[in-house]
C-alpha beads as a LAMMPS data file, in Angstrom:
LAMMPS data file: protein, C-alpha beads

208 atoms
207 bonds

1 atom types
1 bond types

-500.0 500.0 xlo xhi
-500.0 500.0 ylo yhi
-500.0 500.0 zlo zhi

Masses

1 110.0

Atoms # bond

1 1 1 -21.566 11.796 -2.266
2 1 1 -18.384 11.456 -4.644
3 1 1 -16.251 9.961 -1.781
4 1 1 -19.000 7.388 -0.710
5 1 1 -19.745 6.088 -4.668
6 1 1 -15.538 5.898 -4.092
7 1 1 -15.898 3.800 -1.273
8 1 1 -18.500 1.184 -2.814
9 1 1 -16.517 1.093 -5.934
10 1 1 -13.145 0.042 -4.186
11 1 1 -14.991 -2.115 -1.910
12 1 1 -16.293 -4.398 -4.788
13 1 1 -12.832 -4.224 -6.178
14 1 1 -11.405 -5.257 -3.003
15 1 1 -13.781 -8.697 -3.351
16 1 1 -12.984 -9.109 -6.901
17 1 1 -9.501 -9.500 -6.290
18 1 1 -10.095 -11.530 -2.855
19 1 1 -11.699 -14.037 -4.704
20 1 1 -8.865 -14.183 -7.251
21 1 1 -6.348 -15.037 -4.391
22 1 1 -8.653 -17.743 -3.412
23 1 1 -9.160 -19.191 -6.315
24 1 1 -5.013 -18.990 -7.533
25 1 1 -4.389 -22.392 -7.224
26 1 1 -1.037 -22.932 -9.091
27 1 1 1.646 -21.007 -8.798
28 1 1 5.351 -20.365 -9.930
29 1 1 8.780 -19.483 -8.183
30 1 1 9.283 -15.580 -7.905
31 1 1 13.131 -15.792 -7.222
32 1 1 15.970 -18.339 -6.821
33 1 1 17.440 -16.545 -4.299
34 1 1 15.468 -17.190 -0.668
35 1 1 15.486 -13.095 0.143
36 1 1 14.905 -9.634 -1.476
37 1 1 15.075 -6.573 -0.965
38 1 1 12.853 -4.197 -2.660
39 1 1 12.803 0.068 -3.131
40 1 1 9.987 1.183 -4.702
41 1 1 8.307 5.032 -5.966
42 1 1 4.749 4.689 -5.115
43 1 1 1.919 7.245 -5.459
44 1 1 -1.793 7.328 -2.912
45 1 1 -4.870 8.754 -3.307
46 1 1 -7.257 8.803 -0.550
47 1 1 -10.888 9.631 -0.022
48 1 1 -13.551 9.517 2.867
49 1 1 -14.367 11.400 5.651
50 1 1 -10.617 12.013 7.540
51 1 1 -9.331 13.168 4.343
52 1 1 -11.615 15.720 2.721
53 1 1 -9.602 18.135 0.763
54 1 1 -6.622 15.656 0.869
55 1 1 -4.925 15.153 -2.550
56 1 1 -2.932 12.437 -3.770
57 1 1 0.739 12.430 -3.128
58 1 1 3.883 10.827 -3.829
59 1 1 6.383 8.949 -1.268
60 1 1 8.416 5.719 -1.305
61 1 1 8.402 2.091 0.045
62 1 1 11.106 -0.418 1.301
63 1 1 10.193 -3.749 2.178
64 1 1 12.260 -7.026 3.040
65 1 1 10.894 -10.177 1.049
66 1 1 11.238 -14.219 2.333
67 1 1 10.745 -16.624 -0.647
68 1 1 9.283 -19.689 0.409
69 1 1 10.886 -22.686 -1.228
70 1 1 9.464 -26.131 -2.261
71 1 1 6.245 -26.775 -3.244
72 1 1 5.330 -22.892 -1.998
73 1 1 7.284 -21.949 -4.657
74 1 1 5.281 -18.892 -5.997
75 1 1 4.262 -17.893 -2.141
76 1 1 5.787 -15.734 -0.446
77 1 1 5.879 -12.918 2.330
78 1 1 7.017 -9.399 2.463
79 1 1 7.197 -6.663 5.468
80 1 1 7.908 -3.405 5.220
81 1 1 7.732 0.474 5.643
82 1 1 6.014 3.116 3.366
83 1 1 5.641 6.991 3.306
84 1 1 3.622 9.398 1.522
85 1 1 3.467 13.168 1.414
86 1 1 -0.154 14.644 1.163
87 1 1 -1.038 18.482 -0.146
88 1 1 -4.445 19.945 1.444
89 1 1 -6.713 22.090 -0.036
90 1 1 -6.335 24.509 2.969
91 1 1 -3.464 26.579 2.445
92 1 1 0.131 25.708 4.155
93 1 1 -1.378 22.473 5.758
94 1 1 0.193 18.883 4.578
95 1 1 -0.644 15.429 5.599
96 1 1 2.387 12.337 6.247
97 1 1 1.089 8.892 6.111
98 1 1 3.811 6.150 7.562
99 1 1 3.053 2.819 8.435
100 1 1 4.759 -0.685 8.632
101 1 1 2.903 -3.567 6.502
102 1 1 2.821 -7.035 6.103
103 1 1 2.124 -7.993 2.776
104 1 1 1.815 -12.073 1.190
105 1 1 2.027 -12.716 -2.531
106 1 1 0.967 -15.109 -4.624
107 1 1 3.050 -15.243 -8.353
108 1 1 0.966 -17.010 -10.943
109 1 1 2.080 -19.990 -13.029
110 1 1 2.399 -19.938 -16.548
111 1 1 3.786 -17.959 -19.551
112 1 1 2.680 -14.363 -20.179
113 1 1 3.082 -11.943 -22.932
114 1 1 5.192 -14.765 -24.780
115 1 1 8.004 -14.681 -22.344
116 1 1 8.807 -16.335 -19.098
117 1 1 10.420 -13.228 -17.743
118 1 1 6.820 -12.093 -16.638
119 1 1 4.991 -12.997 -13.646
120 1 1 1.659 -11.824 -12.570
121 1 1 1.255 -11.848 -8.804
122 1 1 -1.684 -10.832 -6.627
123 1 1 -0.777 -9.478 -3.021
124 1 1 -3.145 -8.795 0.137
125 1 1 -1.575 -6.433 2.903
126 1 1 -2.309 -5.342 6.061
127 1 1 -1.003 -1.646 7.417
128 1 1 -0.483 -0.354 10.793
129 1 1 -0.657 3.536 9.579
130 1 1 0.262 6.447 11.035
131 1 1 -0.713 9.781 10.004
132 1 1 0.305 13.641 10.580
133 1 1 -0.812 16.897 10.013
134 1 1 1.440 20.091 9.894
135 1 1 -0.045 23.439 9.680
136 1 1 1.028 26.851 10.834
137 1 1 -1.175 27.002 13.382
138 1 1 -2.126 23.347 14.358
139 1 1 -0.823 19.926 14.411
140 1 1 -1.980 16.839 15.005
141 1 1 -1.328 12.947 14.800
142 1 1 -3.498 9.352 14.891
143 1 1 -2.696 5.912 14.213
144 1 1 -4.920 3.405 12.449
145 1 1 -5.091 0.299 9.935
146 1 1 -5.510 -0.435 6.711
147 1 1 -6.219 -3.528 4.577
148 1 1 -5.710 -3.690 0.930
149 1 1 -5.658 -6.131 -2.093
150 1 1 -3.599 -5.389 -4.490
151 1 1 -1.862 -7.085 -8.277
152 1 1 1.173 -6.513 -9.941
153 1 1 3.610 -7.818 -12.633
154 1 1 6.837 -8.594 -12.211
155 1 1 9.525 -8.740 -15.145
156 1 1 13.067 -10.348 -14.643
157 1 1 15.872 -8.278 -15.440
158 1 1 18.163 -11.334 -14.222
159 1 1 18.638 -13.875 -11.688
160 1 1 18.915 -11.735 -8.895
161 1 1 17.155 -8.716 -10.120
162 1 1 13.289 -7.816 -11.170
163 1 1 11.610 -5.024 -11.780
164 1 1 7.713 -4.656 -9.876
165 1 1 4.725 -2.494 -10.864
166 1 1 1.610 -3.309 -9.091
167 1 1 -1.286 -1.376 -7.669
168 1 1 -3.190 -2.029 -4.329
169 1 1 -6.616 -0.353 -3.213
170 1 1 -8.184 -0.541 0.290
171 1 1 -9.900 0.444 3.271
172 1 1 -8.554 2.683 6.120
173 1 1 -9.926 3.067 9.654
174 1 1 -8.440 6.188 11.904
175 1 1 -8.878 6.387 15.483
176 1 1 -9.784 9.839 17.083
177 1 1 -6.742 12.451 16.498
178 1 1 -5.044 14.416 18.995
179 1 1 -4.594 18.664 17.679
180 1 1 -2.870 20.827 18.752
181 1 1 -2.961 24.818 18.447
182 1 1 0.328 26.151 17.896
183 1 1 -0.431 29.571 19.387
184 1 1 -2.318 28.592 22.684
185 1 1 -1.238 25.002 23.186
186 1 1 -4.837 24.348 23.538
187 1 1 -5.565 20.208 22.533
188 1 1 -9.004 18.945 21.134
189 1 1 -9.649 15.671 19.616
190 1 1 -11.054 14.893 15.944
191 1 1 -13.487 11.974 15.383
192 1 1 -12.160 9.046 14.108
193 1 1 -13.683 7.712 10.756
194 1 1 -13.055 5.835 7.688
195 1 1 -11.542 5.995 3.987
196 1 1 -10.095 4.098 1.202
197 1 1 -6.941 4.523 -0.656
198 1 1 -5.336 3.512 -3.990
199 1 1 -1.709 2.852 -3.772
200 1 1 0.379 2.795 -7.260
201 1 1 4.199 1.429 -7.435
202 1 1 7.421 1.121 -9.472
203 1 1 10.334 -0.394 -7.931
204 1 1 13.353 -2.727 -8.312
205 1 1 13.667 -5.685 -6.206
206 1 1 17.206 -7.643 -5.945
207 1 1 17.242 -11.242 -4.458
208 1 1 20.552 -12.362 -1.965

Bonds

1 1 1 2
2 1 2 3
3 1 3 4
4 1 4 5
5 1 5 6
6 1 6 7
7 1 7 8
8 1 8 9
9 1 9 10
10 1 10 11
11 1 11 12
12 1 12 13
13 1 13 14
14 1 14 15
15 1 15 16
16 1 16 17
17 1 17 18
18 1 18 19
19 1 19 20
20 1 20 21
21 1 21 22
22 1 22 23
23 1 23 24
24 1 24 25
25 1 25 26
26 1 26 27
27 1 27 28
28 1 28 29
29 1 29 30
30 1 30 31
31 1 31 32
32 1 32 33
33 1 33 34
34 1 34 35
35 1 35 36
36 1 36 37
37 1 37 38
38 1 38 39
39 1 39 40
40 1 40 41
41 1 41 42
42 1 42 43
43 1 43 44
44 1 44 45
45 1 45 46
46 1 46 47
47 1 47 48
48 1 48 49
49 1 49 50
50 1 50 51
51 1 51 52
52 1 52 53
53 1 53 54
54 1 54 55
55 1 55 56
56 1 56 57
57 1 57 58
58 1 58 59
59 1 59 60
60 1 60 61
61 1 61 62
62 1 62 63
63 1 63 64
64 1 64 65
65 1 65 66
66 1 66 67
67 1 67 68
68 1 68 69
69 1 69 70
70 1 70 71
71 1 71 72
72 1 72 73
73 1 73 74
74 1 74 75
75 1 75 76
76 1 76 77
77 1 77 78
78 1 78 79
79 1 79 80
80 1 80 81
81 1 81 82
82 1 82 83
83 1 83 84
84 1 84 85
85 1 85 86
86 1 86 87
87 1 87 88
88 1 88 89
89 1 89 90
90 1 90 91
91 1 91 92
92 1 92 93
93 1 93 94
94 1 94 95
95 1 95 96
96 1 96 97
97 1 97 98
98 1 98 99
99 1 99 100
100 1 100 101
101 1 101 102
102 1 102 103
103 1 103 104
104 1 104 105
105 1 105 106
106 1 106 107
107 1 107 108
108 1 108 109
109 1 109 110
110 1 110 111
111 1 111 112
112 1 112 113
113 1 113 114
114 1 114 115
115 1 115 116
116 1 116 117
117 1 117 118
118 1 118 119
119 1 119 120
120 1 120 121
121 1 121 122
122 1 122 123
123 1 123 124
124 1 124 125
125 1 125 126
126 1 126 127
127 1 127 128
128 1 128 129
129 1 129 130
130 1 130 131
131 1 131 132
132 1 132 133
133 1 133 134
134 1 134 135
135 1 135 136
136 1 136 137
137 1 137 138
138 1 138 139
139 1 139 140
140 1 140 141
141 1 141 142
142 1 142 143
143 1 143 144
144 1 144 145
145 1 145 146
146 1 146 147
147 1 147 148
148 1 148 149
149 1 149 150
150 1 150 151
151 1 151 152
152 1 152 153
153 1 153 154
154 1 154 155
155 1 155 156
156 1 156 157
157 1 157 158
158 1 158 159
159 1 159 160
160 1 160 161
161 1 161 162
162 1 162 163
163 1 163 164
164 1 164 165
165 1 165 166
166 1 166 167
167 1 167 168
168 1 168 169
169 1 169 170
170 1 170 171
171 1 171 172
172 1 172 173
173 1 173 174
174 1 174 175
175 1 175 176
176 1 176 177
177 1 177 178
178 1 178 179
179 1 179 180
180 1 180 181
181 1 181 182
182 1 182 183
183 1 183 184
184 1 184 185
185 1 185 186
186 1 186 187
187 1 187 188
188 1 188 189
189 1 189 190
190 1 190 191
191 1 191 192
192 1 192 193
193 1 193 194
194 1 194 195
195 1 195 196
196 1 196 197
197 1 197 198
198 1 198 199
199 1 199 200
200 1 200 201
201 1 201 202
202 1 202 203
203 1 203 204
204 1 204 205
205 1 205 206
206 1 206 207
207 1 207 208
């Protein structure tokens, strides 16, 4: 019952911000520079039925930016990789969650907090995830996808450098997972199902 008030609860978030990236009409340059490069600490909690029991875990992110120039000044697009490391509540059992995303953002126009150095940006992505267990007496992988919406703020450090904290919530789907039992090599499969997640992240971008 906890997880599924969860799920509603990010769900209406997810359309609150949706409708913010629609309705985003100006926009300002994010960086000179066309590229950047970004490394980022991020934190994920998840919820829903494949990840009863699962706590929230730490990991990191890299991801390769393109800043569109000209009038798409504040626009641009991002692809990348991510990791996180998941405790379980059953003992000596952890959960990895990789995946590769593709992530568009949007960098709002105007001056905030007084200063020009910040820039509020709002950032959709899309993740093809994958996702392992390790146990002492099973493991197991699936794949699946998530989509999130997400917001952040960036704050210049110089012309080539900025600093990002943002936060991105969504919904997961997870196909049926293969298991396997260490001691017999016996394999069985695990329904497939449905969560959501909330990502948090720090990092340091630097524009070539």
């Amino acid at each position: 019952m906890r997880n599924l008030k969860w799920v509603k609860r990010v769900k209406w978030a997810m359309a609150g911000v949706g409708l913010a990236c629609l309705t985003a009409a100006s926009v300002r340059a994010q960086a000179r520079q066309p590229f950047s490069a970004q490394l980022s600490g991020i934190y994920m909690s998840v919820a829903g039925d494949p990840y009863e029991g699962t706590n929230a875990g730490p990991g990191v992110e890299a991801q390769i930016r393109w800043n569109v120039p000209g009038r798409f000044g504040g626009f641009s697009l991002g692809g990348g990789f991510q990791r996180t490391s998941h405790s379980l509540d059953r003992p000596d059992t952890d959960l990895v969650l990789t995946g590769f995303f593709l992530e568009p953002r949007f960098v709002l126009a105007g001056s905030f907090f007084g200063s020009e150095r910040f820039a509020p940006y709002l950032a959709p992505r899309i993740t093809l995830l994958t996702q392992r267990y390790n146990a002492d007496d099973f493991d197991g992988s699936t794949g699946g996808l998530s989509g999130n919406l997400g917001a952040g703020l960036l704050y210049r450090l110089n012309r080539r450098a900025n600093i990002d904290a943002g936060a991105t919530i969504g919904y997961t789907t997870i196909r049926d997972e293969r298991v396997t039992d260490r001691e017999t090599q016996a394999e069985f499969n695990l329904p497939s199902g449905s969560g959501v997640n909330l990502m948090t992240r720090v990092g340091v971008a630097f524009s070539f």
